[in-house]
C-alpha positions in Angstrom: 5.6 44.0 22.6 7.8 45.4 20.2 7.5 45.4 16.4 10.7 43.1 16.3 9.1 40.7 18.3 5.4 40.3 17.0 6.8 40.0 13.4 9.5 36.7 14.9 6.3 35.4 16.5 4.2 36.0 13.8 6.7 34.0 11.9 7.0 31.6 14.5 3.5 30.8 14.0 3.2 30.4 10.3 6.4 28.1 10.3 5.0 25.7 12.8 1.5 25.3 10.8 3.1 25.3 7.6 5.8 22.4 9.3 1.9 20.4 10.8 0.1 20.6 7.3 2.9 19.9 5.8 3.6 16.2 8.0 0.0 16.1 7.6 0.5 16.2 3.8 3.5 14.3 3.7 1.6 11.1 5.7 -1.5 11.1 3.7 0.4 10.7 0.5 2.9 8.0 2.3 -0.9 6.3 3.4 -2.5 6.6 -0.4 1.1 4.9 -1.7 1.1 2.2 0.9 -2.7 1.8 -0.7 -1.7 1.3 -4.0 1.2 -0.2 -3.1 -0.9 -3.3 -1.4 -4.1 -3.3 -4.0 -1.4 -4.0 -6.5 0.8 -6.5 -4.6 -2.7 -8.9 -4.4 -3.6 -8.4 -7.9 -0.1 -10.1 -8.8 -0.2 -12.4 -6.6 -3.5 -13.4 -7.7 -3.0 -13.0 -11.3 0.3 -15.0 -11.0 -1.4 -17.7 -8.3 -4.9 -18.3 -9.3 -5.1 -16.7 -13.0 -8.7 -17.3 -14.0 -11.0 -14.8 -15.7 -8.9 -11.4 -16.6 -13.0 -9.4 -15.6 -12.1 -10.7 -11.9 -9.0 -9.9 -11.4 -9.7 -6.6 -12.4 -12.3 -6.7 -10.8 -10.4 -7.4 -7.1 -8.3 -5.0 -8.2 -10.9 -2.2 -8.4 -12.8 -3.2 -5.5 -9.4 -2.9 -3.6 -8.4 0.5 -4.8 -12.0 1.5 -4.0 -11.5 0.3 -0.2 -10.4 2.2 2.7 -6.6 2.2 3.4 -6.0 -0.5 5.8 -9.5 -2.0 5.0 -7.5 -3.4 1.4 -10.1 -6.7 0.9 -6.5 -8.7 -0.2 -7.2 -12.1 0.9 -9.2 -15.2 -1.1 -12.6 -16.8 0.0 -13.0 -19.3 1.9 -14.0 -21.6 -1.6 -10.3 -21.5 -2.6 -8.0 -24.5 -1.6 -5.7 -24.2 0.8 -2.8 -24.8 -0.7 -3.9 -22.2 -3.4 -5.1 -19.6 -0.3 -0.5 -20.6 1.1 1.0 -20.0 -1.8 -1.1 -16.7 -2.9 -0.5 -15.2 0.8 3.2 -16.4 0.6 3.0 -14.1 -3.4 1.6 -11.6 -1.7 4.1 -11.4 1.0 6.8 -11.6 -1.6 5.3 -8.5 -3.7 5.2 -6.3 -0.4 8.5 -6.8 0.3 9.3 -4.5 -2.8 9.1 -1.9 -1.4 11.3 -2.6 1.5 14.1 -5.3 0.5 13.9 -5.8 -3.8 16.3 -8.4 -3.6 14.5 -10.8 -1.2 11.5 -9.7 -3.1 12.6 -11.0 -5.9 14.0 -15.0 -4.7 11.0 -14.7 -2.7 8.4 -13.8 -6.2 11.0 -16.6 -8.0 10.0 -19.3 -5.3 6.4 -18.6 -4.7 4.7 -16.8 -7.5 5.2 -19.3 -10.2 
């Protein structure tokens, strides 16, 4: 193998790890935003839907952050009302669009969040 060639696969090799650590990077910060992203979605919908106490909203709100991603504990007992337990999931729904469509976010946060 020539010189010429060991150093282009040499620097074959570093490009293609740097390209994989750097997806892997790139998807573990997209994951920790989509995390954020939801804990803080239910904490408005359930500041804006149920209100009550300011310690237990926080207090969702830290327990949520403090989750897995994916595992996000978003939704209300089983002691809420219904109709409270519709319109907080429709909130919810409404605050996660924000980050895909603000303007239908926005009607949607209008219609159900107040």
């Amino acid at each position: 193998m020539t010189l010429t060639r060991r150093a282009l696969t040499a620097i074959a090799i570093v490009a293609g790890v740097s390209g994989v650590t750097g997806a892997f990077l790139s998807y573990r910060r997209s994951e920790e935003h989509q995390h954020a992203m939801t804990c803080l979605a239910a904490y408005m919908a359930f500041i804006q839907v149920v209100g009550g106490p300011e310690e237990e909203s926080i207090g969702r709100l830290k327990t949520c952050e403090q989750s897995a991603a994916g595992e996000e504990p978003i939704h209300l007992g089983a002691r809420e009302h219904p109709f409270v337990v519709t319109r907080y999931e429709a909130c919810l729904a409404a605050h996660l669009l924000i980050s895909s469509d603000l303007d239908k976010s926005l009607a949607q946060q209008k219609q159900y969040c107040q």
